[in-house]
PyMOL Python script that loads the backbone (N, CA, C, O; Angstrom):
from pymol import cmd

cmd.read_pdbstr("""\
ATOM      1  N   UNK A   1       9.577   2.328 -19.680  1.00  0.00           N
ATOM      2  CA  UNK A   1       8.687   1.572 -18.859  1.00  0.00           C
ATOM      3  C   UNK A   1       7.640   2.522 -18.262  1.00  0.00           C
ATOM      4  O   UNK A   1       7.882   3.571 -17.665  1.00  0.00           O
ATOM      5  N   UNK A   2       5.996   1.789 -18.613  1.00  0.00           N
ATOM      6  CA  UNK A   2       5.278   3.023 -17.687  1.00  0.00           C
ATOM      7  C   UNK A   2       5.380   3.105 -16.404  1.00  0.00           C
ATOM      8  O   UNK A   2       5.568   2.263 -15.526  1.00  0.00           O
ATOM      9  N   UNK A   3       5.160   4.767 -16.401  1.00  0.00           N
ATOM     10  CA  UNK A   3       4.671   4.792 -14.489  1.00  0.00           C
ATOM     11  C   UNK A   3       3.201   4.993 -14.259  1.00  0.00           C
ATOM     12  O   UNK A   3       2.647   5.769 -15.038  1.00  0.00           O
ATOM     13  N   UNK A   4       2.251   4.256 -13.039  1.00  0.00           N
ATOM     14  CA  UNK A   4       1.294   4.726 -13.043  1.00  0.00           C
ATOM     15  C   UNK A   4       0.938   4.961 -11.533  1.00  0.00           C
ATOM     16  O   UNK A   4       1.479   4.177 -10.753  1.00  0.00           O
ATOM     17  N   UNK A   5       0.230   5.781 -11.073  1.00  0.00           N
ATOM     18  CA  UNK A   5       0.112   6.133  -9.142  1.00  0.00           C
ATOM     19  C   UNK A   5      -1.430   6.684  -8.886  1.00  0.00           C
ATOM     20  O   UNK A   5      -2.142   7.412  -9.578  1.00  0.00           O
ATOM     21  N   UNK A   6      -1.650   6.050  -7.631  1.00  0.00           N
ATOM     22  CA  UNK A   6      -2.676   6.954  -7.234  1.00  0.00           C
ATOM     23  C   UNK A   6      -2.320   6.784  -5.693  1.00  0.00           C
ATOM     24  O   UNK A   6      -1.322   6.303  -5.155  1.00  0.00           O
ATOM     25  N   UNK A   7      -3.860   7.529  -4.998  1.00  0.00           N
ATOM     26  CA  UNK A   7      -3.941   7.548  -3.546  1.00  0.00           C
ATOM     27  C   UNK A   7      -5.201   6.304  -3.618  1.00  0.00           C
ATOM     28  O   UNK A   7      -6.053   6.034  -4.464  1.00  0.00           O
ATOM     29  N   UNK A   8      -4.793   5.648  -2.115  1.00  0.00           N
ATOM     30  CA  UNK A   8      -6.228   4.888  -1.682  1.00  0.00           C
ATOM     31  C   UNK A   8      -5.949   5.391  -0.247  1.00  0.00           C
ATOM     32  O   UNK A   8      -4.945   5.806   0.332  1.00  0.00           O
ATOM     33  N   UNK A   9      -7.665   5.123   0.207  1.00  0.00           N
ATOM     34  CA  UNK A   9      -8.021   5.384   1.448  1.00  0.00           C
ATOM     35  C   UNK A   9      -8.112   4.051   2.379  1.00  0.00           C
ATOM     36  O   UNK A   9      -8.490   2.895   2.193  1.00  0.00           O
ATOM     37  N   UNK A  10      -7.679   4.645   3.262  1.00  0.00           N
ATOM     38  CA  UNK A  10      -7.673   2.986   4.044  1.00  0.00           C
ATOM     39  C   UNK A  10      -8.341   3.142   5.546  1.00  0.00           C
ATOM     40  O   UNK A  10      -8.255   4.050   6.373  1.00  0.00           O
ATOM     41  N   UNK A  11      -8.632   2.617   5.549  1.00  0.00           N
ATOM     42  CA  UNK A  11      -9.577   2.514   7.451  1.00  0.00           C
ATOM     43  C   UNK A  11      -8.699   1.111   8.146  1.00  0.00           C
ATOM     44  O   UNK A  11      -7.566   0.636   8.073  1.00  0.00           O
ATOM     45  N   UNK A  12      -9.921   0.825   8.802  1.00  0.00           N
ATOM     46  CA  UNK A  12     -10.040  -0.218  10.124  1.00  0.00           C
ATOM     47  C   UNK A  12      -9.708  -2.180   9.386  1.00  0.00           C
ATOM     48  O   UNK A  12      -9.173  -3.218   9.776  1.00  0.00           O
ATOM     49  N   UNK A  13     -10.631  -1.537   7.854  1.00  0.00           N
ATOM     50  CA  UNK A  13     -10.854  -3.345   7.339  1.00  0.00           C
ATOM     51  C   UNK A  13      -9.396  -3.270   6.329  1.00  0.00           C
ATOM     52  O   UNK A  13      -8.784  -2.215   6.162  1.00  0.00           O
ATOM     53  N   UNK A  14      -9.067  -4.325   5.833  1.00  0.00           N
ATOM     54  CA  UNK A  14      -8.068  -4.491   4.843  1.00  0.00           C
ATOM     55  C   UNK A  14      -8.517  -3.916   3.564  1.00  0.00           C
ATOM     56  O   UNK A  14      -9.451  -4.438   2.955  1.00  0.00           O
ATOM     57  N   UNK A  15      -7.884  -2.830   3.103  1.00  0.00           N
ATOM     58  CA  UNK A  15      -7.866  -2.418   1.886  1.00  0.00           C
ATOM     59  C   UNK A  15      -7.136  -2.572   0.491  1.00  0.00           C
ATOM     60  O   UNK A  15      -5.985  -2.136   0.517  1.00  0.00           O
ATOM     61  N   UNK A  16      -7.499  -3.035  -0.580  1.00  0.00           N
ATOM     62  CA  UNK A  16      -6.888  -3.436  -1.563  1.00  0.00           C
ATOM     63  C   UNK A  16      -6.128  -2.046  -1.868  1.00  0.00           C
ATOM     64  O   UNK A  16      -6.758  -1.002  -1.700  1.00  0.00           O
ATOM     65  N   UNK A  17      -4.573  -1.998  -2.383  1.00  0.00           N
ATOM     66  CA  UNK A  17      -4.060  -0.970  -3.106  1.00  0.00           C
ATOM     67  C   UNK A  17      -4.241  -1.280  -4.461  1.00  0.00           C
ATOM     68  O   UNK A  17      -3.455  -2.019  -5.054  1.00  0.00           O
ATOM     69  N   UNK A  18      -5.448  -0.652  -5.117  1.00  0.00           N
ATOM     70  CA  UNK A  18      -6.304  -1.040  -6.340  1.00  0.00           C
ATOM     71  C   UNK A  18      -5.186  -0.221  -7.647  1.00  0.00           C
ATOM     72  O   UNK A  18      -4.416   0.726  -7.486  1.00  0.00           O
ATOM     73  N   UNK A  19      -5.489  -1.032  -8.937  1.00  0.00           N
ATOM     74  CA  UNK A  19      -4.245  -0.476  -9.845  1.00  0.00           C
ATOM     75  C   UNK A  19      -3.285  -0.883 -10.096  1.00  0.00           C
ATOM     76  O   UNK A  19      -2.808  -0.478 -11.156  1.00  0.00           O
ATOM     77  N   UNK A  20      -2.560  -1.784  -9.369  1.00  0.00           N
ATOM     78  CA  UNK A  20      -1.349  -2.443  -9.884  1.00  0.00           C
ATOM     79  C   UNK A  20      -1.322  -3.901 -10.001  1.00  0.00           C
ATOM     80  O   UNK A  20      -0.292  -4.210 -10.599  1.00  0.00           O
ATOM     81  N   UNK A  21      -1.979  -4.875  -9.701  1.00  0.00           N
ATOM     82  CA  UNK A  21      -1.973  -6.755  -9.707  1.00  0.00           C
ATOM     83  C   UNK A  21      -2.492  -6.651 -11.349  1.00  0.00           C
ATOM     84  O   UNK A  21      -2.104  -7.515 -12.136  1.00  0.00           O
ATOM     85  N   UNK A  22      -2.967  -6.064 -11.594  1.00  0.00           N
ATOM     86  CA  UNK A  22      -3.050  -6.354 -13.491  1.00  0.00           C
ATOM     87  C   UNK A  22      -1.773  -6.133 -14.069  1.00  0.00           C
ATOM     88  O   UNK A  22      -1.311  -6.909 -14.905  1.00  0.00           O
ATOM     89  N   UNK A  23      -1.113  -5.016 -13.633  1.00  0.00           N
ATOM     90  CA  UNK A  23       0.098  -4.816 -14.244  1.00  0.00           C
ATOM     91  C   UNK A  23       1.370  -5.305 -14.059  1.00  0.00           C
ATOM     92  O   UNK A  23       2.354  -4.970 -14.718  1.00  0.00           O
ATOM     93  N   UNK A  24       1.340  -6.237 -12.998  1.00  0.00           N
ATOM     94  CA  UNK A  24       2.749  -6.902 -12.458  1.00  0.00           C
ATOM     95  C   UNK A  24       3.779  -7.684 -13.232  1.00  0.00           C
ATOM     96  O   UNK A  24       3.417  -8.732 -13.766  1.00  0.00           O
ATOM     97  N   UNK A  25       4.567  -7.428 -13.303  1.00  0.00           N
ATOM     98  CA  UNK A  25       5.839  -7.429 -12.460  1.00  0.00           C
ATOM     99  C   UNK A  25       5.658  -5.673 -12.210  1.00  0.00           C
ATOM    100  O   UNK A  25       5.532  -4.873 -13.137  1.00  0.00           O
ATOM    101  N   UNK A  26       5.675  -5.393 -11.075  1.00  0.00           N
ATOM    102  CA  UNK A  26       5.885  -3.679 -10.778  1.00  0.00           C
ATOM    103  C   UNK A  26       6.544  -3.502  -9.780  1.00  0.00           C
ATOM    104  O   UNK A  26       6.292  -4.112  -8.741  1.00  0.00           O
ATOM    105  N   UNK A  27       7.535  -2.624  -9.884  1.00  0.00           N
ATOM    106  CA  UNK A  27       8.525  -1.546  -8.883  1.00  0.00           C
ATOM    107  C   UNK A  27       7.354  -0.810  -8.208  1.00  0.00           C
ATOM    108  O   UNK A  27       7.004   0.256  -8.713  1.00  0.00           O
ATOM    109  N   UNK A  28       6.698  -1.279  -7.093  1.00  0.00           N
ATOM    110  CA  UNK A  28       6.289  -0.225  -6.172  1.00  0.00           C
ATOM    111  C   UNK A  28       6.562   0.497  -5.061  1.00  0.00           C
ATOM    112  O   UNK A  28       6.797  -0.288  -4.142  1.00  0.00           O
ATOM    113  N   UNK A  29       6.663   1.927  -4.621  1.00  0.00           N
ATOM    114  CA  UNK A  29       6.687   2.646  -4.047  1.00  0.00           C
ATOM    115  C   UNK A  29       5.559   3.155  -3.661  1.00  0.00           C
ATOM    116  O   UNK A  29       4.737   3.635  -4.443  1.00  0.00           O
ATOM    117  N   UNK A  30       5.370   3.071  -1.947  1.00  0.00           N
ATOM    118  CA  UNK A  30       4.310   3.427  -1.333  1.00  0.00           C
ATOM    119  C   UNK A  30       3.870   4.214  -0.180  1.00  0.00           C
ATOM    120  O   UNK A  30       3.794   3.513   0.829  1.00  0.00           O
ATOM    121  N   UNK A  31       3.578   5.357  -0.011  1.00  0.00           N
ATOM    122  CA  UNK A  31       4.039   6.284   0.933  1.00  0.00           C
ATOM    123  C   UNK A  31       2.596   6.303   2.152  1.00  0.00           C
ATOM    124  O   UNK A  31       1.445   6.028   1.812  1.00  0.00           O
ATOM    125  N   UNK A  32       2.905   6.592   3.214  1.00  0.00           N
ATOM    126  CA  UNK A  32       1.989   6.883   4.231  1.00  0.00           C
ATOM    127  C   UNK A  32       1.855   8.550   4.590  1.00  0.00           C
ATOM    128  O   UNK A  32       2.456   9.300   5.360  1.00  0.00           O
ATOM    129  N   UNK A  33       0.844   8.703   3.705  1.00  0.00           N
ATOM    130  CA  UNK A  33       0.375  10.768   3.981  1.00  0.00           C
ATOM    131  C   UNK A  33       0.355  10.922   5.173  1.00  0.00           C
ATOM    132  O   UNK A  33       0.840  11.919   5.709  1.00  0.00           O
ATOM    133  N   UNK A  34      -0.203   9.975   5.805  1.00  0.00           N
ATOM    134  CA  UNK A  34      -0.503  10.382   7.378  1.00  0.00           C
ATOM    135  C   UNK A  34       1.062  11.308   8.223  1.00  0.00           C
ATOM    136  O   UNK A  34       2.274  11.269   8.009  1.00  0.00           O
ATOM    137  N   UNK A  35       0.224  12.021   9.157  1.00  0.00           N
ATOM    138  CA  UNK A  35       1.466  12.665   9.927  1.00  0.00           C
ATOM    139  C   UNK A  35       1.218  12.633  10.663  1.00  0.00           C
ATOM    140  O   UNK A  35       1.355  13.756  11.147  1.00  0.00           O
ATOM    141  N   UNK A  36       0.602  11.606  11.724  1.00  0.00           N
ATOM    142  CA  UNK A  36       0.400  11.105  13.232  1.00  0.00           C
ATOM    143  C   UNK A  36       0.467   9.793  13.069  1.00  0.00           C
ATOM    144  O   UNK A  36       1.213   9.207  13.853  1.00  0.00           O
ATOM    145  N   UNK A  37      -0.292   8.942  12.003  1.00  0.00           N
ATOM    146  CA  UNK A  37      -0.282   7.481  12.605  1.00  0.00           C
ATOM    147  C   UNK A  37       0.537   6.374  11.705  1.00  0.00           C
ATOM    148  O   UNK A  37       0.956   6.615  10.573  1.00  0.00           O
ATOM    149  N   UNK A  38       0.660   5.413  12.232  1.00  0.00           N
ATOM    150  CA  UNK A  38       1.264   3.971  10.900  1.00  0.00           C
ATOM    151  C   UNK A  38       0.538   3.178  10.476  1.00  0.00           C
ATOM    152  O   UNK A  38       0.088   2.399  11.316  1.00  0.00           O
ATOM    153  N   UNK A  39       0.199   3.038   9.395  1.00  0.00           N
ATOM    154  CA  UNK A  39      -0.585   2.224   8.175  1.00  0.00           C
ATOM    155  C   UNK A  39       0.074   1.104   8.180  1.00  0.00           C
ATOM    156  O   UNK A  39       1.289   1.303   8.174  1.00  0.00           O
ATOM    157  N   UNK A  40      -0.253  -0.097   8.188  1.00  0.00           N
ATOM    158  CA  UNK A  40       0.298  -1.314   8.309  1.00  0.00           C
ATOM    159  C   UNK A  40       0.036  -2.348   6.944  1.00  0.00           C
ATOM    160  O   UNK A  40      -1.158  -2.546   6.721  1.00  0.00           O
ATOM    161  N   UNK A  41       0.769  -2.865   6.232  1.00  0.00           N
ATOM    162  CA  UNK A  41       0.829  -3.624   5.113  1.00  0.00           C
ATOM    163  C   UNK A  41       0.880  -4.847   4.689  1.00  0.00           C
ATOM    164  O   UNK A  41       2.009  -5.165   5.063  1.00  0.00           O
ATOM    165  N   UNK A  42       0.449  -5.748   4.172  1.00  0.00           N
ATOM    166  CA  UNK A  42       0.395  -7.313   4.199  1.00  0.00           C
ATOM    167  C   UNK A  42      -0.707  -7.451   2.969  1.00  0.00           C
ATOM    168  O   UNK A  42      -1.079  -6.689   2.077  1.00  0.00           O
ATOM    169  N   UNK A  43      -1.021  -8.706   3.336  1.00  0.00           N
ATOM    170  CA  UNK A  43      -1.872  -9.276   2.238  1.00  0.00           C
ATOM    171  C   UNK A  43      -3.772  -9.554   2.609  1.00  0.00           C
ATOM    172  O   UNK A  43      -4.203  -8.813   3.493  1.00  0.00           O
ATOM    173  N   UNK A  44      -4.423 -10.180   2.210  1.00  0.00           N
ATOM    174  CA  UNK A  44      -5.547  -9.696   2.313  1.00  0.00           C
ATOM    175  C   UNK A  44      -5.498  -9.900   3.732  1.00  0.00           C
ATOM    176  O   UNK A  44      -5.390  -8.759   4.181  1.00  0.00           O
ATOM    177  N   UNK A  45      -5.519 -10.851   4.867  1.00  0.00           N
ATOM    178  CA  UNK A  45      -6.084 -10.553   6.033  1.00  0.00           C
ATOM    179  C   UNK A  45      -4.702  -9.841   6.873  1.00  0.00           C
ATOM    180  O   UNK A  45      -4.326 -10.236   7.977  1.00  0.00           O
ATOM    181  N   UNK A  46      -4.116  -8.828   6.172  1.00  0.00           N
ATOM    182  CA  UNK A  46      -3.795  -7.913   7.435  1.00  0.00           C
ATOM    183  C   UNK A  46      -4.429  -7.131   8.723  1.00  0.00           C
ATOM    184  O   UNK A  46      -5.468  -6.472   8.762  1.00  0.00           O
ATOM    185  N   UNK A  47      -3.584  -7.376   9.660  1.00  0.00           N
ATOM    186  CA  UNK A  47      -4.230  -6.307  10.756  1.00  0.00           C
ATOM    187  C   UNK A  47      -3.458  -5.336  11.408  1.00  0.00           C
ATOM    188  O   UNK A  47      -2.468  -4.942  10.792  1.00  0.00           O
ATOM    189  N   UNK A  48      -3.663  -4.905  12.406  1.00  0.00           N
ATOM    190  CA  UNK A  48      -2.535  -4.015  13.052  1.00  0.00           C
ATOM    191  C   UNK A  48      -1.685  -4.757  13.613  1.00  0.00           C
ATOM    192  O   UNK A  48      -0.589  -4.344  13.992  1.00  0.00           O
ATOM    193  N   UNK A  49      -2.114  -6.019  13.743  1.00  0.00           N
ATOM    194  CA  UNK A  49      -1.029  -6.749  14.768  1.00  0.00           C
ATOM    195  C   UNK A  49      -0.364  -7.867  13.624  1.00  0.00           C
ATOM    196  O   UNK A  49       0.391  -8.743  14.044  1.00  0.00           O
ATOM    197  N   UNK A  50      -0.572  -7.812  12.701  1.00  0.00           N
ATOM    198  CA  UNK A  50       0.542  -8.983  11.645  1.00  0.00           C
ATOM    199  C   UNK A  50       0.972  -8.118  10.576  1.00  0.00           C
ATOM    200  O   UNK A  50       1.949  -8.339   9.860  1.00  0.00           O
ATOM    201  N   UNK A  51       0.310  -7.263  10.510  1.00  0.00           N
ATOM    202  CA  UNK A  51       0.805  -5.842   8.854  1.00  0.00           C
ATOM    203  C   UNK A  51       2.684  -5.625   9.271  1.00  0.00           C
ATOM    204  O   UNK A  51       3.306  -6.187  10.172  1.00  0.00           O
ATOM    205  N   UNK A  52       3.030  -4.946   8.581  1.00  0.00           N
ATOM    206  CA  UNK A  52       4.139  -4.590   8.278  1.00  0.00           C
ATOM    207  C   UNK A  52       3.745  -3.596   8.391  1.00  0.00           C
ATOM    208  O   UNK A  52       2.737  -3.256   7.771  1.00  0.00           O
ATOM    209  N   UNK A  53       4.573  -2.538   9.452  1.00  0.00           N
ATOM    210  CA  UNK A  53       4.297  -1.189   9.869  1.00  0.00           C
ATOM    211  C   UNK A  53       5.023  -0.098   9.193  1.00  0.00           C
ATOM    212  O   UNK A  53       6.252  -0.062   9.250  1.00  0.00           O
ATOM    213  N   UNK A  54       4.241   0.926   8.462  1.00  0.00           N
ATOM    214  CA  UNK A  54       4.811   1.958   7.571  1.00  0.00           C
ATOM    215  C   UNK A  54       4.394   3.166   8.850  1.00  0.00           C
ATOM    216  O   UNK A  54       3.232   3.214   9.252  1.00  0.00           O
ATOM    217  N   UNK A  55       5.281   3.949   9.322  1.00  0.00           N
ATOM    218  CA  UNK A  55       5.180   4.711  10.168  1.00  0.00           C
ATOM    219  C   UNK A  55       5.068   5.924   9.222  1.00  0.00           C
ATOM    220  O   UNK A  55       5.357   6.008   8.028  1.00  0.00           O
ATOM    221  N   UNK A  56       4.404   7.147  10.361  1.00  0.00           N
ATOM    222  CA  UNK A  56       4.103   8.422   9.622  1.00  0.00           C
ATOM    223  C   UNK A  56       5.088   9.049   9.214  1.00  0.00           C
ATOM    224  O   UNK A  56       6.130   9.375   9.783  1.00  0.00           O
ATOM    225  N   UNK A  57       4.397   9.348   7.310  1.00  0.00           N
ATOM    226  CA  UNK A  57       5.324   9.731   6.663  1.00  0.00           C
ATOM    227  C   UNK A  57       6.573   9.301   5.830  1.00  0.00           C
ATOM    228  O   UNK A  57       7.440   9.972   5.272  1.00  0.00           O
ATOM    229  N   UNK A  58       6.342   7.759   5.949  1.00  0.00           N
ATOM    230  CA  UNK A  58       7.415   7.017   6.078  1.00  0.00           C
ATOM    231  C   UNK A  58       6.839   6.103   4.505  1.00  0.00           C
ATOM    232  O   UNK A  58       5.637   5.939   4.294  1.00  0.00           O
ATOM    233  N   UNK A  59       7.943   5.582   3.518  1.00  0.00           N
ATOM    234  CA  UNK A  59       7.795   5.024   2.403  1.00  0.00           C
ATOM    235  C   UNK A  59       9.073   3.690   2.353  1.00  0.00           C
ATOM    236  O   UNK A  59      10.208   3.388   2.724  1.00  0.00           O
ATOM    237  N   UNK A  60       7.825   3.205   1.559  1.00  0.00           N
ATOM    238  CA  UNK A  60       8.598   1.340   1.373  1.00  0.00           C
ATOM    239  C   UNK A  60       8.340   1.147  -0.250  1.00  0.00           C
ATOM    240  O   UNK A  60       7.309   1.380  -0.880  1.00  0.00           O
ATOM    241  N   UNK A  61       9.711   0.608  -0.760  1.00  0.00           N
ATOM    242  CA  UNK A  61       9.833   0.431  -2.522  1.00  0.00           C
ATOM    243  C   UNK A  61       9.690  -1.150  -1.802  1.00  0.00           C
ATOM    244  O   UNK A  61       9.886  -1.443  -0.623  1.00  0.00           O
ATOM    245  N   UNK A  62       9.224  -2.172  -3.096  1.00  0.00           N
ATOM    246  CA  UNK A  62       9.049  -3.157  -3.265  1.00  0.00           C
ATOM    247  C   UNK A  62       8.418  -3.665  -4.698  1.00  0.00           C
ATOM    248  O   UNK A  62       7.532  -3.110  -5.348  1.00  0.00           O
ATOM    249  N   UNK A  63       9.275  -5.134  -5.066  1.00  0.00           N
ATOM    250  CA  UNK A  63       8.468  -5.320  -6.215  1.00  0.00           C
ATOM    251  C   UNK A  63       7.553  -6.047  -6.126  1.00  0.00           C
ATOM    252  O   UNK A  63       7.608  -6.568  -5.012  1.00  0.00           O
ATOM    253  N   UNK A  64       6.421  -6.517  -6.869  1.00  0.00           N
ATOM    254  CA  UNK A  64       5.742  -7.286  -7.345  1.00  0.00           C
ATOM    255  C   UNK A  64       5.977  -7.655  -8.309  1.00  0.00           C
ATOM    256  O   UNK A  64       6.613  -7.071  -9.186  1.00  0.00           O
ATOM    257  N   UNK A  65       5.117  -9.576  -8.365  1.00  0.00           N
ATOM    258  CA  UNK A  65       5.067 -10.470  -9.468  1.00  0.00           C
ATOM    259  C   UNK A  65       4.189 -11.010  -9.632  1.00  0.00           C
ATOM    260  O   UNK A  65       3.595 -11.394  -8.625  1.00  0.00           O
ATOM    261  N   UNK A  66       3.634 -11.331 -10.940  1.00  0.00           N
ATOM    262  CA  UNK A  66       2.544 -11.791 -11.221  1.00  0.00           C
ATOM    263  C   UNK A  66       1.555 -11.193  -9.921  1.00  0.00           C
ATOM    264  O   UNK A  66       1.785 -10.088  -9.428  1.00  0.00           O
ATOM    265  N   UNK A  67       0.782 -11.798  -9.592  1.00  0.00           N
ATOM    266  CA  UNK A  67      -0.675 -11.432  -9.523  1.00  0.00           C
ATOM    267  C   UNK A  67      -0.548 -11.038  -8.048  1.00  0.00           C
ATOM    268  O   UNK A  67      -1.682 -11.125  -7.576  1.00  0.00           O
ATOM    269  N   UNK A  68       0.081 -10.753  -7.367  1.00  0.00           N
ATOM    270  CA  UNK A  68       0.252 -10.363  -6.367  1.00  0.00           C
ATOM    271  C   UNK A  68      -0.405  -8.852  -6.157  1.00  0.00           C
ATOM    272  O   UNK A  68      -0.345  -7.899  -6.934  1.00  0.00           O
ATOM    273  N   UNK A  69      -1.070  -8.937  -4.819  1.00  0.00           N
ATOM    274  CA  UNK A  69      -1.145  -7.694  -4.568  1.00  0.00           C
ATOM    275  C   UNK A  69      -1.538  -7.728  -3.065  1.00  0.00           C
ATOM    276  O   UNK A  69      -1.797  -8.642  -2.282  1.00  0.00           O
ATOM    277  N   UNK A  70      -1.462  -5.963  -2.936  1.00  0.00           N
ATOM    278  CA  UNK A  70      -1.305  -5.462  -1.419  1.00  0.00           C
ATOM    279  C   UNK A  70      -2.134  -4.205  -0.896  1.00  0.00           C
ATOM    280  O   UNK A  70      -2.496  -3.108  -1.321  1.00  0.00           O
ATOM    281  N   UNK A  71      -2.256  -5.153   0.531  1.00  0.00           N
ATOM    282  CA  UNK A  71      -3.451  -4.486   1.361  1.00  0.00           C
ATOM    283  C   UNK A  71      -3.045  -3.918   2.126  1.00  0.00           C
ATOM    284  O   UNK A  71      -2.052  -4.424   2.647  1.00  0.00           O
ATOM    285  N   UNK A  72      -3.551  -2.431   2.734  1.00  0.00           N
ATOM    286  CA  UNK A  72      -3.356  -1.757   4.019  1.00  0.00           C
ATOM    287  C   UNK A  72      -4.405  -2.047   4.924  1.00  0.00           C
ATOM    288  O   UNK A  72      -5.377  -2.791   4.792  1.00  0.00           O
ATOM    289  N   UNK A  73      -3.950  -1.152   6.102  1.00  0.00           N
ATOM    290  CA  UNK A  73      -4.947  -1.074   6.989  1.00  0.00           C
ATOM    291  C   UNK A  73      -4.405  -0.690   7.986  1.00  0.00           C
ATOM    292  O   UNK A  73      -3.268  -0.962   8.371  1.00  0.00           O
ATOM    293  N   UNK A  74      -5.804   0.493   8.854  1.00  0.00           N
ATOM    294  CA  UNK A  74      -5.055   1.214   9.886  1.00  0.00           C
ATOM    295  C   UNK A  74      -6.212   1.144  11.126  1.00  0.00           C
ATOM    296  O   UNK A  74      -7.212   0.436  11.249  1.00  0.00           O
ATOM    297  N   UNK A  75      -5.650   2.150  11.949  1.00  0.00           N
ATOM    298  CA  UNK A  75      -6.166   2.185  13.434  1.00  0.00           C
ATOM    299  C   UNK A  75      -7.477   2.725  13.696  1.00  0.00           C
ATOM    300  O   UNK A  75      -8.222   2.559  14.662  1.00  0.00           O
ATOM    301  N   UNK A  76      -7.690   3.826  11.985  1.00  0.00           N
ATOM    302  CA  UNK A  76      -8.611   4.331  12.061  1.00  0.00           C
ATOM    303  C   UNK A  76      -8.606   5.023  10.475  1.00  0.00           C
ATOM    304  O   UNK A  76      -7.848   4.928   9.510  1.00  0.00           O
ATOM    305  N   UNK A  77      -9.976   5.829  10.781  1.00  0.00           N
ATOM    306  CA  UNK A  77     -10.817   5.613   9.089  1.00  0.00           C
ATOM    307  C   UNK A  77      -9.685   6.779   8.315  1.00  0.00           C
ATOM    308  O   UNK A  77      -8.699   7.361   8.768  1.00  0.00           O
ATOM    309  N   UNK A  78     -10.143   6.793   7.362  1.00  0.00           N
ATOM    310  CA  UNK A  78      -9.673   8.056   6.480  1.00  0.00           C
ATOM    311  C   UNK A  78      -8.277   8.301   6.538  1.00  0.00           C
ATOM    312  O   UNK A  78      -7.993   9.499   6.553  1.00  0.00           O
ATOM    313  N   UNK A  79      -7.215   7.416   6.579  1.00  0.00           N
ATOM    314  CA  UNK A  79      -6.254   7.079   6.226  1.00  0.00           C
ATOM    315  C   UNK A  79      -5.840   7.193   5.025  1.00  0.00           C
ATOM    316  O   UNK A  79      -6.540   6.523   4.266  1.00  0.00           O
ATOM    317  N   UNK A  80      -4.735   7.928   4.342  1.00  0.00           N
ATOM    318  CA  UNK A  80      -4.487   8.205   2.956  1.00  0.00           C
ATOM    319  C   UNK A  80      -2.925   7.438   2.427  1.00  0.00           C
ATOM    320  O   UNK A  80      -1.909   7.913   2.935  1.00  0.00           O
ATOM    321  N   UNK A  81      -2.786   6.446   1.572  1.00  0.00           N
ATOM    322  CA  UNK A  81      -1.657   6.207   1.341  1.00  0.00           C
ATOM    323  C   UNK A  81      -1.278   6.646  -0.251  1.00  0.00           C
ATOM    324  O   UNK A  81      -2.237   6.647  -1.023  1.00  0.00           O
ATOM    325  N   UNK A  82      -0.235   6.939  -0.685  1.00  0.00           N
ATOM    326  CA  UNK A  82      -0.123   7.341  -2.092  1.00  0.00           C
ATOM    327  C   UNK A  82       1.163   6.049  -2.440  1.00  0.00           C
ATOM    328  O   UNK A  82       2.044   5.549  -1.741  1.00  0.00           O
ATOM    329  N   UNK A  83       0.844   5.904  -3.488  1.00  0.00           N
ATOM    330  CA  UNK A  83       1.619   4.649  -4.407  1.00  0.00           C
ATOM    331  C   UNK A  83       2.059   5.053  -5.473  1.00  0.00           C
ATOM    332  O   UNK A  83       1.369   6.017  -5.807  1.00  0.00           O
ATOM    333  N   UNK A  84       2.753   4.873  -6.129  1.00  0.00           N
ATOM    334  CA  UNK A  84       3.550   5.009  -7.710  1.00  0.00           C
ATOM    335  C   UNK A  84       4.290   3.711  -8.021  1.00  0.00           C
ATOM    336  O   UNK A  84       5.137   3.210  -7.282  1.00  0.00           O
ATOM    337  N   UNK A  85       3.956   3.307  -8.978  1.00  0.00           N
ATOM    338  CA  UNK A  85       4.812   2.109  -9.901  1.00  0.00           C
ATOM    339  C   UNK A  85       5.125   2.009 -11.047  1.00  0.00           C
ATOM    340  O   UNK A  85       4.534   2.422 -12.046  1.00  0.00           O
ATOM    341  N   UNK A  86       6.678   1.100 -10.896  1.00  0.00           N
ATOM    342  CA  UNK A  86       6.759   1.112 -12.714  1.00  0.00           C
ATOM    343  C   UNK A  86       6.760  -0.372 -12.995  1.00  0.00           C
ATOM    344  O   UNK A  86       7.125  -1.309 -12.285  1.00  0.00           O
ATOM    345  N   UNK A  87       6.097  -0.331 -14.606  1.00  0.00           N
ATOM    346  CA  UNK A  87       5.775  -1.702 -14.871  1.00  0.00           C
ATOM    347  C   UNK A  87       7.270  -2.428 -15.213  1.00  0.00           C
ATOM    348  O   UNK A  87       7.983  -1.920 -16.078  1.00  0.00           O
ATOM    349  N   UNK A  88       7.605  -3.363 -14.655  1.00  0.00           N
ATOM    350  CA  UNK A  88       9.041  -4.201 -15.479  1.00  0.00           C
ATOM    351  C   UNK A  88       8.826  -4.635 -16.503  1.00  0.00           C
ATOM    352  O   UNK A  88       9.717  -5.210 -17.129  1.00  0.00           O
TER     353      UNK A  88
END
""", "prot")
cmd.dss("prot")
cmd.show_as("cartoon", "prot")
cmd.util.cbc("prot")
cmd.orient("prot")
């Protein structure tokens, strides 16, 4: 099964984690680089106050299906999250 990963940058607005909704069903794993703040997770209108909170440093596995996909978003700009998935 392939694996494929990158980094996205995430700020203030909801950011697509670009790369994986074409390829779904996917095993994703998704890490927060940051080492001060928490990146928060949901779907397109996430915010800080409805996201699902990935604290610094801190990683969440989850799958996807079909066309699903997932947005971050943080407190502030230049936010780095790294992702890796495998296709089912």
């Amino acid at each position: 099964m392939p694996l494929f990963s990158g980094n996205t940058t995430v700020g203030t607005a909801a950011t697509l984690i670009d790369g994986i909704a074409w390829h779904n069903p996917v095993l994703l794993h998704i890490h927060n680089n940051d080492n001060t703040d928490a990146v928060y997770i949901g779907g397109p209108d996430v915010t800080t106050s409805n996201g699902l909170r990935l604290l610094k440093q801190d990683s969440l596995e989850l799958t996807l299906h079909q066309a699903n996909q997932i947005y971050c978003v943080s407190s502030k700009t230049d936010h780095t999250v790294s992702w890796i998935a495998q296709k089912l």
